[in-house]
C-alpha positions in Angstrom: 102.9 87.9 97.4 100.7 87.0 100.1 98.5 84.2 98.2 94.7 85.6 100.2 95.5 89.5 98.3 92.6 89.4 96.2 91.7 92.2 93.2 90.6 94.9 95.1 93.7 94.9 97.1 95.9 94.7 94.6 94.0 97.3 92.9 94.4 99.7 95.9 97.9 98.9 96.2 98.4 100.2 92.5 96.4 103.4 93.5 98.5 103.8 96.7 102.1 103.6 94.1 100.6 106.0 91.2 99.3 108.5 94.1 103.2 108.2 95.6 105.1 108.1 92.7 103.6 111.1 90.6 100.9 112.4 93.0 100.4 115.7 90.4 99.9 113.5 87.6 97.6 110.9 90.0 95.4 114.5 90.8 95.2 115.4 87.2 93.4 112.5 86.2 91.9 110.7 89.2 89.1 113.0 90.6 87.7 110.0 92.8 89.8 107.0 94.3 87.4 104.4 94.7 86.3 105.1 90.6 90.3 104.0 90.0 90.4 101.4 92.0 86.9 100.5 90.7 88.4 100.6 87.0 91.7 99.0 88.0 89.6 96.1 89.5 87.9 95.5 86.2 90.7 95.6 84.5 92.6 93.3 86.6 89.7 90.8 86.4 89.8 91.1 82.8 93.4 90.5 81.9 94.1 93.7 80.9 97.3 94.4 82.0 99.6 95.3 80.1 99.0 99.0 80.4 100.4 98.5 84.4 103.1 96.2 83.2 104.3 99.3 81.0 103.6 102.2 83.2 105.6 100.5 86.3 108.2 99.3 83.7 109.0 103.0 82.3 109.2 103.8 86.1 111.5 101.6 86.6 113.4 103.1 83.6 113.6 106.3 85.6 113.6 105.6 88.8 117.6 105.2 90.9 116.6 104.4 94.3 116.7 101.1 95.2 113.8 101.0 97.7 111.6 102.1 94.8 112.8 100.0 92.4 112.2 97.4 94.7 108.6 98.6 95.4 108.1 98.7 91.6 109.1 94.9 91.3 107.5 93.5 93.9 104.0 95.3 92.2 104.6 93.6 88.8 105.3 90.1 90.5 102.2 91.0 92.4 100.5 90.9 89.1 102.3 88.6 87.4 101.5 85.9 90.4 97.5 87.4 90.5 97.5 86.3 86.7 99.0 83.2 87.3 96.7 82.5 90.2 93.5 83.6 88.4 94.5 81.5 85.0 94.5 84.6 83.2 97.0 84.6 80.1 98.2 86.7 77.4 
């Protein structure tokens, strides 16, 4: 991970994979991006986590192509590394 990404990009990276990966479910319960990224931003900055960790780990689950697998792994070390650089612990 790029070590300047700060929240609100990560947080707009997340919106970018949920809106790609299951863009009918992102629709039917986003009605306004920047409130997402918004939320995601507070959550980040709060630790909390672990609702990403297991949404992008049951993707994984599912998901056979290796380019999005990849993309799915390189999100949760994105997060794992903005934790580690923010001193935020679980």
């Amino acid at each position: 991970m790029n070590n300047t990404i700060n929240t609100y990009e990560l947080a707009e990276l997340l919106m970018d994979w949920f809106k790609n990966y299951d863009v009918y479910e992102y629709r039917n319960t986003v009605d306004d991006d920047e409130e997402f990224i918004d939320g995601t931003v507070h959550d980040l900055e709060r630790g909390e986590t672990e609702g990403y960790y297991l949404y992008l780990s049951d993707a994984l689950d599912e998901e056979e192509r290796v380019e999005e697998r990849h993309e799915i792994l390189n999100l949760m070390e994105m997060i794992r590394e903005y934790e580690c650089e923010n001193g935020i612990t679980h």
